[in-house]
N, C-alpha and C positions, 0 to 999 in steps of 0.2 A: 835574794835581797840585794845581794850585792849587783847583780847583772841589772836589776830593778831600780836602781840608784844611776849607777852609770849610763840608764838609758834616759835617763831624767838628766843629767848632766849636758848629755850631748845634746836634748831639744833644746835646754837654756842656751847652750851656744849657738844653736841656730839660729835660735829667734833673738839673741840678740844681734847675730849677723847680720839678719834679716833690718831690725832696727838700725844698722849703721849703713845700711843700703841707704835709708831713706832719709838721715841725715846728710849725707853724703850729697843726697840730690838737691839739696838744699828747695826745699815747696814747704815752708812752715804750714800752710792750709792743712795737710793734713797730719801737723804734729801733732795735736791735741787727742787727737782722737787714737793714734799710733800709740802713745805713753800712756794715754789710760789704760789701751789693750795690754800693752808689756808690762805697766804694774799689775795687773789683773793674773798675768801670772807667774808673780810673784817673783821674776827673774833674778833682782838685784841682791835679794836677802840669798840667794841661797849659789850664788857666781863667785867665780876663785877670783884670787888679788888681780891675775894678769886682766882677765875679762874687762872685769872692772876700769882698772887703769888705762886702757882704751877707751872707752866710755869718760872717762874722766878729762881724756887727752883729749877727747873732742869738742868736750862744753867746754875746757879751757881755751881751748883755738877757737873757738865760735864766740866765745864771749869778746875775745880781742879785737873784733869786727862789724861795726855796726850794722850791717849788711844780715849777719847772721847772730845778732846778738840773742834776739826774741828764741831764736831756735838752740842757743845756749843754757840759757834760762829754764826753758821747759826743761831739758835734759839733766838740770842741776837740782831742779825743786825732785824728780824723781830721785839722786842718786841722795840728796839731804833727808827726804821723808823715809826712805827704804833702807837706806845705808846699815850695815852695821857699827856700833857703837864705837870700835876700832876706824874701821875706816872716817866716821865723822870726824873725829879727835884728831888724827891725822892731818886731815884737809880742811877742818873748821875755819882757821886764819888765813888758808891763801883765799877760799871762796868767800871768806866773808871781805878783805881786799877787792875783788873782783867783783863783790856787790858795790861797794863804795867809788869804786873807778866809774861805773855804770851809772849810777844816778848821779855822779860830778858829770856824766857826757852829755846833759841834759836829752835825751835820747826821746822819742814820740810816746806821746801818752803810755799806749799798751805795756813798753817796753819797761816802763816807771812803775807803771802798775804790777807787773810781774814781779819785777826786784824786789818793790815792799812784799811781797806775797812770801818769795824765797825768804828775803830777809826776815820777815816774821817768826817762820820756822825757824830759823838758824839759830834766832835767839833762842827761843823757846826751848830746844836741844840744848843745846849749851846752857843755859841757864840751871838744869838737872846734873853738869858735870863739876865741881866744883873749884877744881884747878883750873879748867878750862874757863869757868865764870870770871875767876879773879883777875887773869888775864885779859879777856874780853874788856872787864870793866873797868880796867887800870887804860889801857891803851888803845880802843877800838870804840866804843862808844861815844865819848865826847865828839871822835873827829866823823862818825857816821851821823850824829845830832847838828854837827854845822853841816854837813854835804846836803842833809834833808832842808836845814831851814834857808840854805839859797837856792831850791829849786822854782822853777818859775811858776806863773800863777797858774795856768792851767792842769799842774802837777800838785798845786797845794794840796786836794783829799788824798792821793796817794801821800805825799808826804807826813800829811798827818798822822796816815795810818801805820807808819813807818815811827814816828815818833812817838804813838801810843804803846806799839809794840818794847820801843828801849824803856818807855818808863814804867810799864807792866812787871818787865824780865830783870832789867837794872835797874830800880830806883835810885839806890846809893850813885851810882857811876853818872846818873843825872844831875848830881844837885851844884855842879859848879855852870851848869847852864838853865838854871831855873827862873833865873830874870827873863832871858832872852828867849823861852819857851810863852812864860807867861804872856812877855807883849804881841808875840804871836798869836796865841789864842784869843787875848782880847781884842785883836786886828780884824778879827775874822766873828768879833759876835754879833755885829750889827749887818754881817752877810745875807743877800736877800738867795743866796743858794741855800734849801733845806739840807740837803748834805753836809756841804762845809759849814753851814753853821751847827749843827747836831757832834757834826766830829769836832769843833771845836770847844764847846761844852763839855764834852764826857772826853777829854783831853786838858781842861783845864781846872776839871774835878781829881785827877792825877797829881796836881803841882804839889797835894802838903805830903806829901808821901816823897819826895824827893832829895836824898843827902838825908835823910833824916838818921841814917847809920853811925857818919863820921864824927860829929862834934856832940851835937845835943841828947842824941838817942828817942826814944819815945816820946820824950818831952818835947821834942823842936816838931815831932809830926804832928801833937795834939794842940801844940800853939797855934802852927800854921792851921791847921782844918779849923780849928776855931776862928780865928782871924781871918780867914777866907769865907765860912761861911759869915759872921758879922758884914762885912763887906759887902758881900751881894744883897744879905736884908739890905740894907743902907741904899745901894744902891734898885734896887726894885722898888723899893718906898719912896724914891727921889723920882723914878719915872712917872709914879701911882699918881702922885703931887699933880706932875706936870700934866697926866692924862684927866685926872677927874678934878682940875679945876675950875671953880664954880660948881661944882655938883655934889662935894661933900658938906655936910654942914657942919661938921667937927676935926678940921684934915690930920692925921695922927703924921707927927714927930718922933723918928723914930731914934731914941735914946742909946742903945748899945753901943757897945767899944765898938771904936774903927772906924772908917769911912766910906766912903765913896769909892768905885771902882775907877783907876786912871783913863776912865774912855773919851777918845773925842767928841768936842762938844758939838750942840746940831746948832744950826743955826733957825733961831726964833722967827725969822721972817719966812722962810721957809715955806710955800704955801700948803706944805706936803708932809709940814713938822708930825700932823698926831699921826701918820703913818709910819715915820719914822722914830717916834718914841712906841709905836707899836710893834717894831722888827727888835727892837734896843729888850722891851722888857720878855721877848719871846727865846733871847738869847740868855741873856740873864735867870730869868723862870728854870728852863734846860739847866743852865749849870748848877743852880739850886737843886732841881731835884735828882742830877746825877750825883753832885756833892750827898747830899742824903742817903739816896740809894748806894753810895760805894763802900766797898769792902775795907774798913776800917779796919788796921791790926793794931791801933792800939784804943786805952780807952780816953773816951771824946764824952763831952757831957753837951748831950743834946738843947737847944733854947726850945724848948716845944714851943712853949706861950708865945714868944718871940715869932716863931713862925706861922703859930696857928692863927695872930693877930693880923698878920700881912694877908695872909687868906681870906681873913674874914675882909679885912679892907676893900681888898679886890673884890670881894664878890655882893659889898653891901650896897652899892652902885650898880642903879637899874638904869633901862631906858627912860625912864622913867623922870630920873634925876635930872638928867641932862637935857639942855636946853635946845631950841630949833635954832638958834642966832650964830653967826661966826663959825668957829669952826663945831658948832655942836651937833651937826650931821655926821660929819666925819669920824668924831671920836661916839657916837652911836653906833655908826657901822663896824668901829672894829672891838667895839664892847665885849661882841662872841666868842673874840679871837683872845681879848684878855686874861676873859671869864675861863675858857678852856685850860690855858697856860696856868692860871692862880689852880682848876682841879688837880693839873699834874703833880704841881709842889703839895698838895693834899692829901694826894695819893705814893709820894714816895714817902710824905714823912709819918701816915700811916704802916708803912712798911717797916720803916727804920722806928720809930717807937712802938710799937706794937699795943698789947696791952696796956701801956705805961699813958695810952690816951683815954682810958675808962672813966679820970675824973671827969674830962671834957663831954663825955656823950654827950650829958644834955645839950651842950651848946653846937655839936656837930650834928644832932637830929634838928635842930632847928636851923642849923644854915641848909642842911638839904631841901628841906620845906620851904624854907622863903627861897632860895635858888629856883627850887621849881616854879614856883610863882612867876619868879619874876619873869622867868624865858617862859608864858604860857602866852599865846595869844589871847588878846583882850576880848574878841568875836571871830571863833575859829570859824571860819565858813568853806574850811577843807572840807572837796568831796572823796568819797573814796578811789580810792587807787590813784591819790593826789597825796606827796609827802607834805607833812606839817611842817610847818616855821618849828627853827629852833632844836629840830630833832637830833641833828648831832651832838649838840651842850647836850642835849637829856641823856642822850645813850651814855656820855661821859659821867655824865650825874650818878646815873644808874650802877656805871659800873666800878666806881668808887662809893657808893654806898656799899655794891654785893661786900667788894671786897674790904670796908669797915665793918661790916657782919661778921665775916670770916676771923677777923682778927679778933674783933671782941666780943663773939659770940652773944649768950643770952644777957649780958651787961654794955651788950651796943645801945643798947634804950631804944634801937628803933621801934614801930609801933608798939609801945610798950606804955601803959598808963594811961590817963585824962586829959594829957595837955593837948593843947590845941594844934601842936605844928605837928603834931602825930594824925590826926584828922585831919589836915591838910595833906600830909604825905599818905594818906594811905588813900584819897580822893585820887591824888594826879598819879599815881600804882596801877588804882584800877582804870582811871582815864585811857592811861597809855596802854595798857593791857586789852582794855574789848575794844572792838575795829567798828566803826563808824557802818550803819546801814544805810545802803543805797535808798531811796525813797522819790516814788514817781507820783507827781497830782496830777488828778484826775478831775476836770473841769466840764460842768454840764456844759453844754454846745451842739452843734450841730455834731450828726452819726457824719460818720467816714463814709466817701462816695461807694465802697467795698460795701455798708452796712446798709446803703441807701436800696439798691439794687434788691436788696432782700427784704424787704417792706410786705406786712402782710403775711410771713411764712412764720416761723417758729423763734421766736426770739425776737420778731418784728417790734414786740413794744417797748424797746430799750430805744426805742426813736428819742430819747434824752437822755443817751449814752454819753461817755465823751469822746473826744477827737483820738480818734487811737494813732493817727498819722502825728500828733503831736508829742503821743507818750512816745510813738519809735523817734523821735529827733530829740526828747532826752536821753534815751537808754544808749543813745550812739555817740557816743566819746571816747577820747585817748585812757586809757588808763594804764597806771603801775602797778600790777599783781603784787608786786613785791613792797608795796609802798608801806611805811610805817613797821615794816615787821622787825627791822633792829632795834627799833624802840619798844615796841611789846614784848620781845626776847628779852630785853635786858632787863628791863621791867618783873619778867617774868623769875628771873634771874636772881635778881633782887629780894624780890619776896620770899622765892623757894630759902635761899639762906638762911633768909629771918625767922621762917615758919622754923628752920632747924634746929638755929642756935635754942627758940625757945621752946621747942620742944623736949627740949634736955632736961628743961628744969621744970617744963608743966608753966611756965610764964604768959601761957599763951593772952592775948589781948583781944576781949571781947567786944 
């Protein structure tokens, strides 16, 4: 055993020799692929103090050098992920310095990207130690929260990501920069990058959890969440205004505490304005439904009604409404893009209320049913293996109906009872469910030159056949095998739930 140990000892030292060989030689290309192998066998956990401390003397001298920083880095996220618990504790403060030094050197993307990556860990570790935490969050925090928020702009997603990370691990140790976090976020929600506008959302669903330790406790976390989401209502009802006017015939004023979000204002001449209250309420929507969706530890009294009202707003506006004059092409085309954003906030705050939406069924089987209406074509003259108008809002339809089945089982009311938007919705189910049949006419005319030739033989008196050269120039088209089959899955999807929840109770709907 013991000879058995000691022989395992001395491969670990090889191979990590072997690995200082090739840090040595400095060719980052094949770092990555080097340190997976060496965690792979598990060297780091199981190497004596001195080992290590070589290893450790090299990502510190590598990191001092921009030349070889990226190849420090790699070597550092290994010795943080693998480390033992001793050794972390140890070295937790000078490497997390030496992260802080590194994104102040504004250094190339990748270089930025890895830091956050290290530094993400590093919290996360430390965040588990508790002396180690209080330390962290007394003196390292704040000033690794300013080094992130002057990185430059093609660094802001990492940054962010770096920032989500302090106010996930530290919340408390964030709240003396919670202004200067917020207007960042909100600088970043009218971003026409999906990234950085997504990361700044579920970043700025983070802000009421912040300091909420030090003065107010539970109380200042439930204020903020609530005064924060009020706000965004306020504010997505203020875009809703500017999107469907003219098109609503009753425009709702939205009454709750708070206000408007401090965003810059768009300029009304703008030829390009409803695309830009289109990007304004696609960011706003996101922070809504991460604020919903997020992990609350304390308790928060939800506005369902409040919310469930903005949904229906949005989604009570068809093409329908809207006008051909001014800008009422524009704000038709990006109806879809609305429409999708208002299911999101639908479908997190079915998450986040759960059962506690049973009283609403009725009126959530019936916004699915005129929803579908509305995104139905007026004369679908789709042929097959040609995808339908509209198909992506439905598969969204669909799969925020499955998943209000799911939650409220055989009291979702879907196809459930006599009412009418039940027999509308269980028509557009089966629509999008069976697949459209190819079909070829056949027009008396003249036989094909092929059939002429055969005159007189056995089949000769179909001489008032039709043109078969005609049928082959229909049957010959481009087609998508795959065309409409997300919509009939999810469709399909849909149903299978329903049929479940009420089979439990025998409620089935005849």
């Amino acid at each position: 055993m013991a000879a058995t140990m000691w022989l395992h000892g001395t491969a670990n030292m090889k191979i990590t020799e072997g690995l200082i060989a090739v840090l040595q030689r400095d060719r980052p290309e094949h770092l990555p692929a080097v340190l997976a192998s060496y965690r792979e066998h598990g060297v780091v956990s199981s190497q004596s103090e001195s080992a290590l401390g070589g290893l450790i003397g090299i990502s510190n001298a590598q990191l001092g050098s921009i030349k070889t920083r990226f190849s420090g880095l790699c070597l550092l996220a290994v010795l943080v992920s693998d480390g033992s618990t001793d050794l972390f504790q140890q070295h937790c403060l000078s490497w997390l310095r030496a992260l802080q030094q590194t994104i102040q050197s504004q250094d190339p993307l990748p270089t930025m990207e890895l830091a956050v990556c290290v530094l993400r860990d590093l919290l996360q570790y430390s965040s588990q130690l508790p002396e180690l935490a209080r330390e962290i969050g007394l003196n390292s925090i704040p000033g690794i929260l300013t080094s992130l928020l002057g990185l430059k702009p093609e660094c802001h997603l990492a940054a962010m990501e770096g920032m989500r990370a302090c106010m996930s691990f530290y919340p408390r140790a964030c709240g003396s920069l919670r202004g200067k976090l917020g207007a960042y976020f909100l600088s970043k929600l009218d971003s026409d990058n999906p990234k950085l506008q997504e990361a700044a959302c579920s970043c700025y669903a983070l802000l009421p959890s912040l300091g909420s330790g030090f003065t107010q406790g539970s109380r200042g976390h439930t204020e903020a969440w609530t005064q924060q989401l009020h706000c965004l209502l306020h504010t997505a009802h203020g875009i809703l205004g500017q999107l469907y006017e003219g098109a609503e015939t009753d425009p709702v004023q939205y009454e709750g505490p708070g206000g408007e979000l401090p965003l810059p204002p768009l300029s009304e001449r703008d030829p390009l304005l409803v695309l830009q209250l289109r990007q304004r309420y696609s960011g706003v929507s996101q922070s809504l439904s991460a604020l919903l969706s997020s992990d609350v530890s304390v308790p928060v009294r939800l506005p369902v009604q409040s919310v469930l009202s903005l949904v229906c707003r949005a989604l009570a506006v068809t093409p329908n409404n809207i006008g051909w004059l001014g800008d009422g092409p524009l704000k038709a085309l990006v109806l879809p893009s609305v429409h999708s954003h208002s299911l999101h906030i639908l479908s997190a705050l079915i998450h986040s209320a759960g059962a506690r939406l049973v009283q609403f069924s009725s009126s959530l089987c019936r916004l699915f049913a005129q929803t579908l209406s509305a995104w139905s074509p007026a004369c679908d003259t789709t042929l097959p293996g040609q995808q339908r108008a509209y198909s992506a809002l439905r598969v969204q339809l669909y799969n925020t109906l499955e998943l209000w089945v799911k939650v409220g089982g055989a009291s979702s009311g879907v196809l459930q009872g006599t009412y009418h938007h039940a027999d509308v919705l269980l028509a557009h189910l089966i629509g999008d469910i069976t697949t459209g049949t190819d079909t070829v006419k056949l027009r008396a005319g003249k036989s094909s030159p092929e059939l002429a030739g055969h005159a007189g033989k056995a089949g000769g008196r179909r001489s008032k056949g039709s043109d078969l050269s005609e049928v082959g120039t229909q049957l010959q088209r481009k087609q998508d095998a795959g065309a409409n089959r997300d919509t009939a899955l999810s469709a399909v999807t849909g149903t299978r739930q329903d049929r479940t929840g009420q089979d439990r109770t025998g409620q089935d709907r005849t």
